[in-house]
TORKOL-4160 file (C-alpha; in steps of 0.2 Angstrom, whole numbers, padded with zeros to 4 digits, m for minus):
306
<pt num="1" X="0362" Y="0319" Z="m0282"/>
<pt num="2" X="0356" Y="0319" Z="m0299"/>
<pt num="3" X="0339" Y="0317" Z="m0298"/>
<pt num="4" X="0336" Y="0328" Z="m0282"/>
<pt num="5" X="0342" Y="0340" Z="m0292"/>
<pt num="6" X="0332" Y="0338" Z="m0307"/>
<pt num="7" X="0317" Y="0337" Z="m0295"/>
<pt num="8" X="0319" Y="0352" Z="m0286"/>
<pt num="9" X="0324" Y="0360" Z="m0301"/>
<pt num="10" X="0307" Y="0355" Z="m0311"/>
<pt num="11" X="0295" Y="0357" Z="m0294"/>
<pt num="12" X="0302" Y="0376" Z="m0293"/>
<pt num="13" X="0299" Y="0377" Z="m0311"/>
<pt num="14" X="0283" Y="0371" Z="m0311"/>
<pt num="15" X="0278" Y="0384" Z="m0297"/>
<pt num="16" X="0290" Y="0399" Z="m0298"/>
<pt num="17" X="0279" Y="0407" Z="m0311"/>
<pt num="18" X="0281" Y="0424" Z="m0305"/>
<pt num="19" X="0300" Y="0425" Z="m0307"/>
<pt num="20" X="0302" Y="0416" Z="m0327"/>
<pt num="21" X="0303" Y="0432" Z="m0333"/>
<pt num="22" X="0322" Y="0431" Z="m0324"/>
<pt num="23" X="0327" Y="0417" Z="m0336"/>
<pt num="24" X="0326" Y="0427" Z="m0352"/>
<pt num="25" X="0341" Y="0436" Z="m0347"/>
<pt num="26" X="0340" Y="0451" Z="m0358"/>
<pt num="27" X="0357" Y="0456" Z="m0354"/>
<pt num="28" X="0366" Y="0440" Z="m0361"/>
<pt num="29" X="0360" Y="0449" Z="m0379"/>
<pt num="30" X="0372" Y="0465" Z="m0377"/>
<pt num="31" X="0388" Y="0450" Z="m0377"/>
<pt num="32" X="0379" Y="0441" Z="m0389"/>
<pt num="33" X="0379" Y="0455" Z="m0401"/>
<pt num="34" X="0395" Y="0461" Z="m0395"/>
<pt num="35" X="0403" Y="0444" Z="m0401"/>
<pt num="36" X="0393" Y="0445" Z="m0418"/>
<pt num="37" X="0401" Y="0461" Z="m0421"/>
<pt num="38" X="0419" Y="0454" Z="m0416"/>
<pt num="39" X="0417" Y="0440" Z="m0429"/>
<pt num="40" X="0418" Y="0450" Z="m0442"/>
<pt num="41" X="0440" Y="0454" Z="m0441"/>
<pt num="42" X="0439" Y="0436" Z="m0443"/>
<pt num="43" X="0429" Y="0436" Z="m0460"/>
<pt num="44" X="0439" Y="0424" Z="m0467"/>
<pt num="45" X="0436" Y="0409" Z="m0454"/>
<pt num="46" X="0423" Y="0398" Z="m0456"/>
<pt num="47" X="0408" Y="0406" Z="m0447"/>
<pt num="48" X="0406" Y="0390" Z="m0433"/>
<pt num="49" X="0423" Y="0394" Z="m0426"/>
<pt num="50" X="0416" Y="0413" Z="m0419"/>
<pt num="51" X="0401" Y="0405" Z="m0415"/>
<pt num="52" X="0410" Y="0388" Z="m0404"/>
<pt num="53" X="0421" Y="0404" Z="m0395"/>
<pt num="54" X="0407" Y="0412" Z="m0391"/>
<pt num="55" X="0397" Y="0397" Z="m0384"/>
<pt num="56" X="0413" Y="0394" Z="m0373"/>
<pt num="57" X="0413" Y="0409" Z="m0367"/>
<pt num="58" X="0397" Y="0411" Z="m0359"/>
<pt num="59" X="0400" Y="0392" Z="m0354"/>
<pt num="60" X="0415" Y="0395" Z="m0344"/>
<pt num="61" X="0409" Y="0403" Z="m0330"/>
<pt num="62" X="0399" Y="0390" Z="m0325"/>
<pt num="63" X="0410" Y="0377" Z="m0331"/>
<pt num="64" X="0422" Y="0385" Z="m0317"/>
<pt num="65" X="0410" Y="0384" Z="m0302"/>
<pt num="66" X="0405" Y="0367" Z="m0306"/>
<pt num="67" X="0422" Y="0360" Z="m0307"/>
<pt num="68" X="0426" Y="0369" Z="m0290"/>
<pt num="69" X="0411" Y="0365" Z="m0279"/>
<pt num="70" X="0413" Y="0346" Z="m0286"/>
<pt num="71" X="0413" Y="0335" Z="m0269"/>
<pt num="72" X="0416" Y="0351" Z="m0259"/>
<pt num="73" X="0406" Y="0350" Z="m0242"/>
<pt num="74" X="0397" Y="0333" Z="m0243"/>
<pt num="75" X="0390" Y="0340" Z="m0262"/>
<pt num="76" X="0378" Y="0352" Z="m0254"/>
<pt num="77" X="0384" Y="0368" Z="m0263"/>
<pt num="78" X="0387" Y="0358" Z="m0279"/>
<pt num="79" X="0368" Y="0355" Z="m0277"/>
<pt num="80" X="0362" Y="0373" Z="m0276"/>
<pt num="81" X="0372" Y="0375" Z="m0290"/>
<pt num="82" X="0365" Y="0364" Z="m0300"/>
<pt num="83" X="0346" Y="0366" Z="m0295"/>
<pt num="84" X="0351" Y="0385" Z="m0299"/>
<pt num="85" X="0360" Y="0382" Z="m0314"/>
<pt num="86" X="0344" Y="0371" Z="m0320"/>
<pt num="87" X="0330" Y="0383" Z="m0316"/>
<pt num="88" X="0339" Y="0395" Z="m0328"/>
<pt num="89" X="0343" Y="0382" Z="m0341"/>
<pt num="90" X="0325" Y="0376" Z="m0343"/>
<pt num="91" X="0315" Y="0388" Z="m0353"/>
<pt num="92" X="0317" Y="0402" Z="m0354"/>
<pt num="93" X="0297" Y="0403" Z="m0356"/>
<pt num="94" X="0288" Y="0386" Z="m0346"/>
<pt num="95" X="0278" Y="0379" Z="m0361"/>
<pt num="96" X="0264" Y="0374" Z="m0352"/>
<pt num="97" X="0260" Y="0395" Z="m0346"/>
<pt num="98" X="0261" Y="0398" Z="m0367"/>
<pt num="99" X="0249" Y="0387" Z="m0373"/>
<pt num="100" X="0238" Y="0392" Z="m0357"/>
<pt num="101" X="0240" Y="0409" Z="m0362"/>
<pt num="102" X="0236" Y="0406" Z="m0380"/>
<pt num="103" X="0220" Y="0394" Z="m0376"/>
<pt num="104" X="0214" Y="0410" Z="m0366"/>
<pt num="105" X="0217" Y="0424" Z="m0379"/>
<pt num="106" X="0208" Y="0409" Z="m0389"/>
<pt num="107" X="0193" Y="0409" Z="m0379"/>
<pt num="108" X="0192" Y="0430" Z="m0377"/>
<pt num="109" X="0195" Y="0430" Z="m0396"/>
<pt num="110" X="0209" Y="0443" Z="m0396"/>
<pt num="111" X="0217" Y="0443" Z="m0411"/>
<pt num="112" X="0232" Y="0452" Z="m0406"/>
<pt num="113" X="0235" Y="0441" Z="m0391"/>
<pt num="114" X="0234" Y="0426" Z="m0401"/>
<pt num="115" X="0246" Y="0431" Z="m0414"/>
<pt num="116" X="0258" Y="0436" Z="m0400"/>
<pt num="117" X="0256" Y="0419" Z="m0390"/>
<pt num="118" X="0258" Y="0408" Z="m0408"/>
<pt num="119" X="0275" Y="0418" Z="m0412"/>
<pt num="120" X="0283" Y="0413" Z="m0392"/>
<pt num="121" X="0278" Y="0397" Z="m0396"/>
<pt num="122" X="0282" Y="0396" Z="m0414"/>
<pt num="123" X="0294" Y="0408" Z="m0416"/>
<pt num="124" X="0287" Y="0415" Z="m0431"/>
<pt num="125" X="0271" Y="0424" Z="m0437"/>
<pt num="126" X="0261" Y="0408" Z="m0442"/>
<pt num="127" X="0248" Y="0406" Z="m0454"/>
<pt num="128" X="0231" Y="0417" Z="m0455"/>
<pt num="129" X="0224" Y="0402" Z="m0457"/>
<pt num="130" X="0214" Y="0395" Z="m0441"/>
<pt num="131" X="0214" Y="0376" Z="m0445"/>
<pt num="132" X="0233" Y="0378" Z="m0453"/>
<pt num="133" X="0237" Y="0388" Z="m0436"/>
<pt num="134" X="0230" Y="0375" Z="m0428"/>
<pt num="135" X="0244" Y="0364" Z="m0433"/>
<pt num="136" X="0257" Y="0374" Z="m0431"/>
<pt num="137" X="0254" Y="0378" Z="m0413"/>
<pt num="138" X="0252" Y="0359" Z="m0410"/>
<pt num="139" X="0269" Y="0355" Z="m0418"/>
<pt num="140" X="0278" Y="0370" Z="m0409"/>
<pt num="141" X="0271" Y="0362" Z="m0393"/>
<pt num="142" X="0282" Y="0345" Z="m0396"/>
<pt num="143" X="0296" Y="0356" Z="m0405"/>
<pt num="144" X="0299" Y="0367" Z="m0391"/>
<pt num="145" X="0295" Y="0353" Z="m0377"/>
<pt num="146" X="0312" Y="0347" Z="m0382"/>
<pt num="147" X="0322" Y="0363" Z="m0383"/>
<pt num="148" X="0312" Y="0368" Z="m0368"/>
<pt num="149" X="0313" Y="0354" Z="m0356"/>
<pt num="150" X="0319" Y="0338" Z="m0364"/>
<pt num="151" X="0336" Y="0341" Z="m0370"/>
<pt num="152" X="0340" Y="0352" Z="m0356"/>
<pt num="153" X="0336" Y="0338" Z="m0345"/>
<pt num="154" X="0346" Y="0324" Z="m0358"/>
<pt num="155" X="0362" Y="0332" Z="m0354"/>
<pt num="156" X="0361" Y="0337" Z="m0337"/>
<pt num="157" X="0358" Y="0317" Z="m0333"/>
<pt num="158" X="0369" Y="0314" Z="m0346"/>
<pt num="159" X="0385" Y="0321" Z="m0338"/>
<pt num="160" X="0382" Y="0315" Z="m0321"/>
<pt num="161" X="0391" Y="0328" Z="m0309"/>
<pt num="162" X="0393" Y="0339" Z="m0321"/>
<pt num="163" X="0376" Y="0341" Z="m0324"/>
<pt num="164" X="0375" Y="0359" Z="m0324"/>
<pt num="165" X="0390" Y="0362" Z="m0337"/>
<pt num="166" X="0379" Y="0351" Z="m0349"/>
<pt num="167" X="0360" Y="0362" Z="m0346"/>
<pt num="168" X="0369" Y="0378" Z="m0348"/>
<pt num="169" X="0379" Y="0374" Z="m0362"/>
<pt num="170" X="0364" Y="0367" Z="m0372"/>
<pt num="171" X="0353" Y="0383" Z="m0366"/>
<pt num="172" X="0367" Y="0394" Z="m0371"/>
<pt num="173" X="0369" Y="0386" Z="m0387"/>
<pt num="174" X="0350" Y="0391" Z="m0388"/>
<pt num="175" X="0351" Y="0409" Z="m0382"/>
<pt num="176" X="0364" Y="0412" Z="m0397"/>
<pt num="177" X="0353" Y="0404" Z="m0411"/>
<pt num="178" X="0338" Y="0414" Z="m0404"/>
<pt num="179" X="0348" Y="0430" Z="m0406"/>
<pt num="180" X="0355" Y="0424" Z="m0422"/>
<pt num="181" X="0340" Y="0423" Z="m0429"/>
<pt num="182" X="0332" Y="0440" Z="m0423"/>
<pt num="183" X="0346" Y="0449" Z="m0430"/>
<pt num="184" X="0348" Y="0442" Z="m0445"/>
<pt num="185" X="0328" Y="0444" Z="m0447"/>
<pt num="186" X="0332" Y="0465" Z="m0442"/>
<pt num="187" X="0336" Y="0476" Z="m0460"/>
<pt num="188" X="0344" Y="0488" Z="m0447"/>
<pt num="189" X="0354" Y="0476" Z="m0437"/>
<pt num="190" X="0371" Y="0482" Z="m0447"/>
<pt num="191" X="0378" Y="0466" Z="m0446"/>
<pt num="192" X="0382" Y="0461" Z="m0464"/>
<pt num="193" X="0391" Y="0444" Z="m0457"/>
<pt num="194" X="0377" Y="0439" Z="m0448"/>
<pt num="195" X="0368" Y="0427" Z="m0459"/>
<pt num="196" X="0383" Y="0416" Z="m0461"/>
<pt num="197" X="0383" Y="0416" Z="m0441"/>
<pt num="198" X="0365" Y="0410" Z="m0438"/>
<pt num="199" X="0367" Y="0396" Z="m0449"/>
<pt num="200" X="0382" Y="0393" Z="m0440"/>
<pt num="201" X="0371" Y="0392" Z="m0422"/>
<pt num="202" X="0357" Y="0384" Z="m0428"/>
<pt num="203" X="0369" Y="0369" Z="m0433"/>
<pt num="204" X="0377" Y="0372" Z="m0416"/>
<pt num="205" X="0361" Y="0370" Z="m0406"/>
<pt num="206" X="0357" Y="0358" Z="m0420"/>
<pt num="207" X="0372" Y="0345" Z="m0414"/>
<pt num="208" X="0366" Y="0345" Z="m0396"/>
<pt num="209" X="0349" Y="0343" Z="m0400"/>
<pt num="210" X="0351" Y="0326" Z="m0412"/>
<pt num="211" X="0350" Y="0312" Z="m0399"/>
<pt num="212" X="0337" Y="0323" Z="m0387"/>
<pt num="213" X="0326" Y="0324" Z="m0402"/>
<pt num="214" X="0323" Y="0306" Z="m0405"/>
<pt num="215" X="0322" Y="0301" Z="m0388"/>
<pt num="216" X="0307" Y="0314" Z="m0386"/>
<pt num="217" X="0301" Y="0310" Z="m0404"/>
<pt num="218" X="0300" Y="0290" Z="m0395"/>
<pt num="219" X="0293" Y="0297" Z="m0378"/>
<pt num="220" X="0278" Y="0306" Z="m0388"/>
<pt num="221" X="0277" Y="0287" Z="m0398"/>
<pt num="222" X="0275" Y="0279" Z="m0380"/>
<pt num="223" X="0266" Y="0291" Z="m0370"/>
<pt num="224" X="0251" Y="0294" Z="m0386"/>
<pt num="225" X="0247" Y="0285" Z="m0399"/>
<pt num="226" X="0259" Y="0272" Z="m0403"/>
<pt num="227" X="0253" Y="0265" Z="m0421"/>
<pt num="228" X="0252" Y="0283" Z="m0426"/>
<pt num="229" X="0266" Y="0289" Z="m0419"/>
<pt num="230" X="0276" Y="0273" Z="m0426"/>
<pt num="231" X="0270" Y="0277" Z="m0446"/>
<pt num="232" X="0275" Y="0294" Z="m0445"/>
<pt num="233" X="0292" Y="0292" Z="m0441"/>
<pt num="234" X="0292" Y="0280" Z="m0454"/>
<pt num="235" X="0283" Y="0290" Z="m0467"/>
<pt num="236" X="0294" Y="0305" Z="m0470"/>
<pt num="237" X="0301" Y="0303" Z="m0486"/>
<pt num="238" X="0311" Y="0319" Z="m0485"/>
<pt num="239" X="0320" Y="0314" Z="m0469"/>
<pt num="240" X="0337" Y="0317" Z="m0474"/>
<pt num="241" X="0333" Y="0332" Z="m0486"/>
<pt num="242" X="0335" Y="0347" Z="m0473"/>
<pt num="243" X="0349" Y="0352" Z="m0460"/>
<pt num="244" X="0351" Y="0342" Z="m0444"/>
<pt num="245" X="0338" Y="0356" Z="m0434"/>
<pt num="246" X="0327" Y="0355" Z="m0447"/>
<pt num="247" X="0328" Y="0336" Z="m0449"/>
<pt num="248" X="0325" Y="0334" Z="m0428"/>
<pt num="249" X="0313" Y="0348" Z="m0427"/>
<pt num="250" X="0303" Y="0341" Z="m0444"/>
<pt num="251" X="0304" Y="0324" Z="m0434"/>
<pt num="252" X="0296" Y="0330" Z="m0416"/>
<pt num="253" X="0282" Y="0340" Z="m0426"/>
<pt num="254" X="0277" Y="0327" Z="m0435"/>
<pt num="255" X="0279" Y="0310" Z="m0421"/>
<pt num="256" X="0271" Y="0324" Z="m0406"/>
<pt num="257" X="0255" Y="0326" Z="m0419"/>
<pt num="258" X="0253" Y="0309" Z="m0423"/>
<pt num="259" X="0253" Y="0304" Z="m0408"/>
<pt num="260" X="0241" Y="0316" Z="m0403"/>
<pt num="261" X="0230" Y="0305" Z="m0415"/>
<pt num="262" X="0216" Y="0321" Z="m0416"/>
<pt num="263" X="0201" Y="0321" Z="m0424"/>
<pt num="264" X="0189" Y="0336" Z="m0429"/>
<pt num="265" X="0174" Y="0336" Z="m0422"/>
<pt num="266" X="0156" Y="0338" Z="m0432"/>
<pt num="267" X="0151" Y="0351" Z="m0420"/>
<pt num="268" X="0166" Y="0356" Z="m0414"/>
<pt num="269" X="0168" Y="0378" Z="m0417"/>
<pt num="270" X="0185" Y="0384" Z="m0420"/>
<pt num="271" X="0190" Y="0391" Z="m0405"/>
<pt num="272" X="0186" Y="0372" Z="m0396"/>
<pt num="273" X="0195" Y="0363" Z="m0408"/>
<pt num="274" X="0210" Y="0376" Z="m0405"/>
<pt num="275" X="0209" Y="0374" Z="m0386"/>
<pt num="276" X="0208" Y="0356" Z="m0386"/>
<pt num="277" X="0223" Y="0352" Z="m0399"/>
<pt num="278" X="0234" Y="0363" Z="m0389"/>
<pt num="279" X="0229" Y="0356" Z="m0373"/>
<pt num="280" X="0234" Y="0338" Z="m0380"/>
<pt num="281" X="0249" Y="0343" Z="m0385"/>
<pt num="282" X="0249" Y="0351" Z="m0367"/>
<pt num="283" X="0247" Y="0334" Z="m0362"/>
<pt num="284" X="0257" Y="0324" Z="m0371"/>
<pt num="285" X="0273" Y="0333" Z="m0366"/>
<pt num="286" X="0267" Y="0331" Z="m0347"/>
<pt num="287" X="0264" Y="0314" Z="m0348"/>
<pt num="288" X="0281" Y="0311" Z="m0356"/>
<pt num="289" X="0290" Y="0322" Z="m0340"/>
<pt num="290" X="0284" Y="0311" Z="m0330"/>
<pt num="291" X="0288" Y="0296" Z="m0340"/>
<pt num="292" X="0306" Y="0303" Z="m0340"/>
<pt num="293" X="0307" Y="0306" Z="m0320"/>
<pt num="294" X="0301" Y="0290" Z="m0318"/>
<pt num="295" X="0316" Y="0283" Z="m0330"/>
<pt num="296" X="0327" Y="0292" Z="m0322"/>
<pt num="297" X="0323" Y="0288" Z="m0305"/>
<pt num="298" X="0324" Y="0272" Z="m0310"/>
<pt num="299" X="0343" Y="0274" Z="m0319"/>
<pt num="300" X="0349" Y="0282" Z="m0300"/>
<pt num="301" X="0341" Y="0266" Z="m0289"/>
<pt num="302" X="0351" Y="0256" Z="m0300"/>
<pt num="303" X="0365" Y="0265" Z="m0300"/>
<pt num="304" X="0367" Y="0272" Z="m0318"/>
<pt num="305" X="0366" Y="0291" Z="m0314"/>
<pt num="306" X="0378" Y="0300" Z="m0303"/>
């Protein structure tokens, strides 16, 4: 039941292009905010404590239907559920549309389309500087590959029939650090608490990504260059230095690139060498999907997967 899910879940989202722009789901923000701003008559407890409630909120709705529909009517409607719950819990952009939108406003030269396509995938401004840029969109590929697809995909296996508990609790611990974050970067936002809190969610998010991280940072490994891949992992001398989120996302960047194992070439212009680095990375993260439904398909034949 487990993979048929996951496979109609990834086949829809793979086609259902024209409806992604339902997965962002603007609306969750207003509760989101709406619990930053209840946090603060609890000042004085540690700021994961709001940010755990909050999470449990959102989860419990869906924590609710699953339990319910569990073994009702020969597992059909838990099935919708969960190809539903999936499609929403994956994203909320597909990566492989960003980096085709980004290689497009490459080729047209549009600087303000490319400076809007690097912050979706990077979630920041980036650097003026093309080659550097470079770089940067090719680790934001790996990087968001597994917040995008990878981890969501690790805990919906991972908790068998309750699959769908697991995605949505991983993508709503995701939707608060991205709101986290905005807000905290707004001067208007009026939230004087709110720095606490998104340190509090990026460690959150941080948690549930730790073990989907490495698997993906060994997926990039196998599915590119392995030697490369290998000596990168193995050359970060600062591994430990950071948070967890920044350890596993420090981690992804630099395995996905080295496994990339890119070279610049002596006629290459910009613009190509921009276009092909982020289509490897493109690639790379493909390859490993398909690596992963193979695994898994494997896991359900043999009976490990529910």
């Amino acid at each position: 039941m487990t993979l048929i899910a996951l496979l109609i879940g990834l086949i829809i989202e793979r086609l259902a292009t024209q409806i992604f722009h339902w997965r962002r789901m603007r609306w969750l923000d207003r509760i989101i905010d709406k619990g930053f701003s209840m946090s603060a008559r609890f000042a004085n407890w540690p700021s994961l404590i709001p940010v755990i409630v909050l999470t449990v909120a959102l989860v419990l709705p869906v924590a609710a239907v699953t339990i319910a529909l569990v073994d009702r009517l020969f597992g059909f409607p838990h099935l919708i559920l969960a190809v539903v719950v999936l499609f929403f819990s994956l994203g909320p952009n597909d990566i492989g549309e960003d980096v085709n939108e980004y290689c497009s406003a490459l080729e047209d030269g549009d600087d303000e389309r490319i400076g809007q396509t690097v912050k979706a995938l990077v979630e920041d401004a980036g650097p003026d500087d093309p080659m550097e840029r470079f770089r940067w969109v090719e680790e934001a590929v790996c990087i968001q590959a597994n917040n995008r697809l990878f981890a969501v995909i690790f805990w919906f296996v991972l908790l068998g029939p309750l699959g769908p508990l697991g995605a949505w609790s991983y993508r709503v611990t995701d939707l608060v650090r991205r709101r986290a974050v905005f807000q905290a970067g707004r001067d208007e936002s009026g939230m004087a608490s709110i720095e606490p809190l998104r340190d509090a969610a990026v460690m959150l998010h941080g948690w549930l990504a730790w073990i989907p991280a490495r698997l993906t940072a060994i997926g990039y490994a196998v599915a590119g260059h392995f030697d490369a891949a290998l000596a990168a992992w193995r050359g970060d001398s600062d591994a430990h230095a950071g948070t967890t989120s920044e350890n596993s996302e420090r981690l992804l960047a630099r395995v996905g690139v080295a496994a990339l194992a890119l070279d610049t070439g002596a006629d290459e212009d910009l613009t190509a060498r921009g276009v092909r680095g982020a289509t490897a990375a493109k690639r790379l993260v493909f390859r490993l999907l398909l690596i992963w439904a193979v695994i898994i398909a494997a896991m359900t034949l043999y009976g490990w997967t529910v």
